[in-house]
C-alpha positions, 0 to 999 in steps of 0.5 A, a space after each residue: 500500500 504507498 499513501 502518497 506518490 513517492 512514499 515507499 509502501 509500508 511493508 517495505 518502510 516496515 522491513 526497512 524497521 525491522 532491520 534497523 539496529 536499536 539506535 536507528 529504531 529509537 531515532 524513528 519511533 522518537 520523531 513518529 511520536 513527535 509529529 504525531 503529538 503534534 498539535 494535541 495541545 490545541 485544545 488546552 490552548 485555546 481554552 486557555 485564550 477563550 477563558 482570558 480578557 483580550 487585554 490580558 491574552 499576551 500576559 497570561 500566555 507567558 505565564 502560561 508557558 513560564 509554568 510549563 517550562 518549570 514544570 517540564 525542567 522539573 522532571 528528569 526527561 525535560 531536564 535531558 531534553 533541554 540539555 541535549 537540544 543545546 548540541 548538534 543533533 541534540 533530538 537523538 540522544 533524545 531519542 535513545 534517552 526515550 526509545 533506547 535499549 534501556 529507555 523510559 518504560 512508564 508510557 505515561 512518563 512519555 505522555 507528559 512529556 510529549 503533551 508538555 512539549 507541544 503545549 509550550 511550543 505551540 503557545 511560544 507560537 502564539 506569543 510571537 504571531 504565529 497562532 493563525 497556522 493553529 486556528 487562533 485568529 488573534 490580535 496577539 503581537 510578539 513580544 519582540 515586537 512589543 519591546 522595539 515599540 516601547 521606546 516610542 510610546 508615552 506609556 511603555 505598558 500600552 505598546 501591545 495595545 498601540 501594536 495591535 491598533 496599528 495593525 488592523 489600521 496599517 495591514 493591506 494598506 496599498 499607497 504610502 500615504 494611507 499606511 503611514 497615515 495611523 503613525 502620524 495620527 498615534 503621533 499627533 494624538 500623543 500616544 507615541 512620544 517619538 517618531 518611530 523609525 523606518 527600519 521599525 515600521 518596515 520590520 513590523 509592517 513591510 510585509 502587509 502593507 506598502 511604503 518606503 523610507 522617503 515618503 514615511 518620513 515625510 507624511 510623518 513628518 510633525 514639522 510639516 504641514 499635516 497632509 491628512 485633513 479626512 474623516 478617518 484620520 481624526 478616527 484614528 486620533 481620537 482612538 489613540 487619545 486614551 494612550 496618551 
């Protein structure tokens, strides 16, 4: 039987097991367990994120997975794991740790570790905007971007909040004009204290939306006579106001 065009039939891979020597086999049972337990934590997660305010989502994220490194490094497989991943094909002896000749034989030893892992890999995911490939369509930043925005914000503590405003204002904006309109507004309205530079702004949104070094620095330019006089752009002040 072959599953997909250009997969060796089964009884073949089977043979192919068979014959491996112990290392071999612990190695491929180790990565088939992994990729199997794969994604088995979504639930957990997203009881997680349904259960908090979205205010609060990021932070209890990383409470979240700051508990579950503490717990995974308290046991005896997670401490070996974290050790072993520093190094060059660390998983191996990750595998032979698990899976070896004398590896771990209480199966529920090995659920909690592999439930473990996914939970924390799956929520490091989330917290650095990568929660959509699961299923999460959330307004969720990360935290390395919220870092590089707090040097310009008045209040620091709102960077995540500002980060997730501009992002709905900015994504799929297609002129320079229209994307750098909601920085000149979070400027003006007294949210940013600081005109972010461009090497931010393009970091942050150049893959959403359309704009270059010449023309943001000149919409958002404060000196310059303001060339927004629309609707919309009072919109945007009056929404940025309550970070001020």
């Amino acid at each position: 039987m072959v599953r997909n065009e250009g997969e060796k039939p089964w009884n073949i891979k089977e043979q192919e097991l068979l014959d491996a020597d112990s290392d071999k086999r612990a190695e491929w049972i180790f990565a088939t367990r992994l990729l199997a337990s794969y994604g088995t934590s979504i639930p957990q997660v997203e009881h997680l994120l349904k259960s908090a305010p979205p205010a609060l989502k990021l932070q209890m994220l990383s409470k979240k997975r700051t508990e579950l490194i503490n717990q995974f490094a308290g046991t005896e497989a997670g401490q070996h794991w974290m050790m072993c991943m520093k190094e060059q094909d660390g998983w191996k002896y990750v595998a032979q740790y698990a899976y070896g000749a004398n590896g771990i034989q209480d199966s529920g030893l090995l659920d909690r570790f592999m439930l473990m892992l996914d939970q924390i890999a799956i929520i490091h995911d989330v917290i650095n905007g990568r929660g959509r490939k699961y299923g999460f369509d959330l307004d969720i930043v990360s935290t390395e971007s919220i870092n590089a925005t707090k040097q310009y914000c008045k209040h620091p503590e709102n960077a995540h909040l500002i980060l997730q405003m501009l992002h709905k204002m900015i994504d799929g904006q297609t002129t320079p004009k229209r994307s750098s309109r909601p920085i000149r507004a979070a400027l003006q309205s007294g949210a940013f204290c600081e005109r972010p530079s461009y090497a931010w702004f393009d970091n942050e949104f150049g893959n959403s939306c359309k704009n270059d070094s010449s023309s943001y620095y000149s919409y958002t330019d404060m000196e310059k006579e303001c060339p927004y006089d629309d609707k919309l752009y009072d919109e945007y002040k009056n929404d940025f106001k309550k970070f001020k």
